[in-house]
C-alpha positions in Angstrom: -3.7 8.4 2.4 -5.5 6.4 -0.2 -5.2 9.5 -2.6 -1.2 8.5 -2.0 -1.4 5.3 -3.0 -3.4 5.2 -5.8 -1.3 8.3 -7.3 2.0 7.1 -6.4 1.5 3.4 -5.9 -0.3 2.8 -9.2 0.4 5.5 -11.0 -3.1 6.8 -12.0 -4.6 10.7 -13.4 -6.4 12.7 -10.6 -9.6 12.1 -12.7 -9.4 8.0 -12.0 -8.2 8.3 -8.5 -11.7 11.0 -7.9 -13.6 7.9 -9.3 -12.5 4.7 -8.0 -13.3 6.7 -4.9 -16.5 8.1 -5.5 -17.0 4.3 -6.5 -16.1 3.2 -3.6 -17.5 5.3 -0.8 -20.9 4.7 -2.4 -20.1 1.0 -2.3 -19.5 1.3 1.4 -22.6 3.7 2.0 -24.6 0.9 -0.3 -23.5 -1.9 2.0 -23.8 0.2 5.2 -27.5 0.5 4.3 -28.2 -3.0 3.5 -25.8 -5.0 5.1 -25.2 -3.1 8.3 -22.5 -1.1 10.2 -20.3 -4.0 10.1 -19.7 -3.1 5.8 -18.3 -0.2 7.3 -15.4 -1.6 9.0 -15.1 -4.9 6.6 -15.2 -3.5 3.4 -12.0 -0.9 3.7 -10.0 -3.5 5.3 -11.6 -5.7 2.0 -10.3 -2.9 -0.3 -6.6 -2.6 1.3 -6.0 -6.2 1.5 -7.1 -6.1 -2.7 -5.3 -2.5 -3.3 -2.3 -4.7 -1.7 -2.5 -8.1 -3.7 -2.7 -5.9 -7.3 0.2 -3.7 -6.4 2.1 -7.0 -5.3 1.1 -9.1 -8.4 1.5 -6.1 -10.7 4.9 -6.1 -9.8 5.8 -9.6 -9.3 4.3 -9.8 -13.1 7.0 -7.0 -14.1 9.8 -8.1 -12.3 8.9 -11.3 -14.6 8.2 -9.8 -17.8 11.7 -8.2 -17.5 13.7 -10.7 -16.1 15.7 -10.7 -19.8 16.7 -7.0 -19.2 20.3 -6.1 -18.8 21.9 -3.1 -17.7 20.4 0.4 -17.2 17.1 -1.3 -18.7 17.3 -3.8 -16.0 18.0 -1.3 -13.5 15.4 1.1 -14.0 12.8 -1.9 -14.0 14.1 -2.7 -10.2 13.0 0.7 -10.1 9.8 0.7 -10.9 8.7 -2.7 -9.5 10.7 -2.9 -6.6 9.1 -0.2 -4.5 5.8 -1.0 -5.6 6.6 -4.5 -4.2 7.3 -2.9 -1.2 4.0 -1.3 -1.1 1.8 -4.2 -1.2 3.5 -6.0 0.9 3.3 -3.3 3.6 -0.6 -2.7 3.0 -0.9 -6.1 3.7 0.7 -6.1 6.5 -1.1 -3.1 7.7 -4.4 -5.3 6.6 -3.5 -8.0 9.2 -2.7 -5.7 11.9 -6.0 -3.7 11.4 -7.6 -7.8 11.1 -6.2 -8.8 14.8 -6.8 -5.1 16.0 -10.5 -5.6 15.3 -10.6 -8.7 17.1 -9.0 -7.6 20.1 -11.7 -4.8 20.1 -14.2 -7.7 19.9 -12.9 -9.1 22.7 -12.2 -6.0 24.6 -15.9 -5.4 25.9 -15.9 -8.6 27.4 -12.5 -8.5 29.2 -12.6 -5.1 30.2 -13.9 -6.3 33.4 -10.5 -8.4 34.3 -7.8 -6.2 32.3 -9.4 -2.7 32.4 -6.6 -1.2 30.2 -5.1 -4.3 28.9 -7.3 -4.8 26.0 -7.8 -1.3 25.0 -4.3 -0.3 24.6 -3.2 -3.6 22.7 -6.0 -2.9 20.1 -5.2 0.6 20.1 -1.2 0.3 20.2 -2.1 -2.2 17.0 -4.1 0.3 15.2 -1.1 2.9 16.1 1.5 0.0 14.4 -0.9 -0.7 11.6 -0.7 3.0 10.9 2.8 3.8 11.0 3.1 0.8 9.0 1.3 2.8 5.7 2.8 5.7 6.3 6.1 4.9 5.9 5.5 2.6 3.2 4.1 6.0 1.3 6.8 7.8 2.5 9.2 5.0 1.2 6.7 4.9 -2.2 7.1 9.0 -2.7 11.1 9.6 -2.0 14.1 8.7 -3.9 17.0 7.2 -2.6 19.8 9.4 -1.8 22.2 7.3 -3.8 20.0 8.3 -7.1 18.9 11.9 -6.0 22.5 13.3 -6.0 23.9 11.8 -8.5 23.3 14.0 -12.1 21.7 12.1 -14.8 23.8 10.8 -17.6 24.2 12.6 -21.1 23.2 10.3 -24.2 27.1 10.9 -25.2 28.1 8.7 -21.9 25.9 5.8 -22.1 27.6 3.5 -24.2 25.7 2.6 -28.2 25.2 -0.9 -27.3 23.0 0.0 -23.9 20.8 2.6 -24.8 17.2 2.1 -25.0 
């Protein structure tokens, strides 16, 4: 899933994607070793919570930087920002599901004795939502809308002189 998003969220080779996470599954075995097992629970939810906040302020910075476009240049910078918007956003929220997940998982030890099931299926059910949440977000990310995929692209002869880019 991370392959995904870094591919189709910020638009980077194969080569960088291998990389940053090469880069970052030593970074989490590093921490594992001399922090302890908890690195290996904080520092991914760390990394989509960042991964999240750059999509959102990479686009947010576009949707800015073009705010003087008109016409089909306007229109195809919605559509490059706009999904990505989407994207952080819903790894963020996916970030503060996982978050509250975890605690009720702290909690779940404690008040399994009261609520055998209780506890357990909210943090699971959580997980399930957080989930879900990413992979429709990619699945959003990776399709085209059908208003766009049926419709053939225009000639250069149809696009009026003053418009084209």
């Amino acid at each position: 899933m991370l392959v995904l998003l870094l591919r189709r969220g910020f638009a980077l080779s194969p080569g960088r994607v291998a990389a940053i996470l090469a880069l970052s599954g030593m970074g989490m075995l590093a921490a594992g070793l001399g922090i302890g097992p908890g690195a290996l629970v904080v520092l991914p939810l760390a990394l989509l919570y960042l991964l999240g906040v750059t999509l959102v302020m990479r686009a947010r910075l576009g949707m800015h930087r073009d705010s003087g476009l008109k016409g089909q240049a306007a229109a195809r910078s919605d559509q490059w920002h706009f999904p990505r918007l989407k994207l952080g956003y819903a790894l963020i929220q996916a970030g503060i599901l996982i978050a509250v997940a975890l605690v009720v998982r702290a909690f779940d030890r404690g008040a399994c004795a009261e609520l055998p099931y209780a506890a357990a299926l909210l943090w699971r059910g959580l997980g399930l939502l957080a989930t879900a949440t990413l992979v429709l977000a990619l699945l959003r990310q990776g399709m085209p809308s059908l208003a766009t995929a049926n419709r053939p692209a225009p000639d250069s002869a149809t696009i009026p002189a003053g418009s084209r880019p």
